[in-house]
C-alpha positions in Angstrom: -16.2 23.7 -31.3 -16.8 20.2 -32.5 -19.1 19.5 -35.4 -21.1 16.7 -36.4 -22.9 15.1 -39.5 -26.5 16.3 -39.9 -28.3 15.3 -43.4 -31.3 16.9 -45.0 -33.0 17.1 -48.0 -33.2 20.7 -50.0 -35.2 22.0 -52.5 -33.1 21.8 -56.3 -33.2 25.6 -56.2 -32.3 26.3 -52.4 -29.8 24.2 -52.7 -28.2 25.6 -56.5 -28.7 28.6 -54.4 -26.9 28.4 -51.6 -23.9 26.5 -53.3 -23.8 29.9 -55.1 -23.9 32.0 -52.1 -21.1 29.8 -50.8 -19.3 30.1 -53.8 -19.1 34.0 -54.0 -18.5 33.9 -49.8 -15.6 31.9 -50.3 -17.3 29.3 -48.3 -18.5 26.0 -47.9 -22.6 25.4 -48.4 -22.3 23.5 -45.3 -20.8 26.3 -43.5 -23.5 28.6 -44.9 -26.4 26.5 -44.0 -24.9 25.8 -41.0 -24.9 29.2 -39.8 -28.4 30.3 -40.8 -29.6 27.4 -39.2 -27.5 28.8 -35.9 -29.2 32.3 -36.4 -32.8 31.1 -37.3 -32.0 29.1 -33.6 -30.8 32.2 -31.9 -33.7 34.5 -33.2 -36.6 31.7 -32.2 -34.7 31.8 -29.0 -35.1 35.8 -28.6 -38.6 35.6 -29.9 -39.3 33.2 -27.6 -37.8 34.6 -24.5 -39.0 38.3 -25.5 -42.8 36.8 -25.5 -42.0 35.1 -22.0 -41.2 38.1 -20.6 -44.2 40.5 -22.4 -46.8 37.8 -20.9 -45.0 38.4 -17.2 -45.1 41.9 -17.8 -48.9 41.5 -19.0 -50.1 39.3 -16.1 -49.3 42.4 -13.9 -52.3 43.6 -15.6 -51.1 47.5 -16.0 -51.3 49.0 -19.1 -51.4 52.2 -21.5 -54.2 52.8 -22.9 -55.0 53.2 -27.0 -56.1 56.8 -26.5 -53.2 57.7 -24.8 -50.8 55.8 -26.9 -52.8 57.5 -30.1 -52.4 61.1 -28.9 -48.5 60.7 -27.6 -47.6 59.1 -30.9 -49.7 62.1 -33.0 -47.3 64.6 -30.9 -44.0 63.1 -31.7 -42.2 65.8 -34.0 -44.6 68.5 -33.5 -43.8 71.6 -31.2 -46.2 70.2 -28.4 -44.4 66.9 -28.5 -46.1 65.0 -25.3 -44.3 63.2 -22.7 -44.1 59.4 -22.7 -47.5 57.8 -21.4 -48.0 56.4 -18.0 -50.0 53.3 -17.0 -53.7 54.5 -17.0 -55.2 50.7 -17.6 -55.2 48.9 -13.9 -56.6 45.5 -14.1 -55.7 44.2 -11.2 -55.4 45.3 -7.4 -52.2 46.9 -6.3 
């Protein structure tokens, strides 16, 4: 993959930092930075599409309610562990 130049401005610590992260990686800083600043990308990317998709699911306007959340959760690990909850909270019209 080709690169290109990008310049920024760092804090005097970040950058002492990750010169020494580099350092012990074996690495260049700019391949270090460059990296995190592909994963932060990729994460904001997943958060991103992840709330998408939980507002979708929301507008359908079925949901599990607290109480029955509360008392499946209070079961988990016990010997009258409860079965997964079901939608019980119907905002809209089927």
């Amino acid at each position: 993959m080709s690169t290109v130049p990008f310049t920024f401005r760092l804090e005097e610590t970040v950058k002492t930092q990750l010169e020494e992260e580099a350092n012990s990686d074996e690495r260049s800083a700019s391949y270090i930075a460059s990296r995190a600043i592909k994963q932060y990308l990729d994460n904001r990317r997943y958060e991103r599409l992840a709330m998408e998709e939980a507002v979708k699911e929301a507008d359908k306007g079925v949901f599990i309610s607290s109480q029955s959340m509360r008392a499946w959760f209070a079961s988990i690990g016990t010997d009258e562990e409860l079965a997964s909850p079901k939608p019980d909270v119907f905002l809209k019209e089927k």
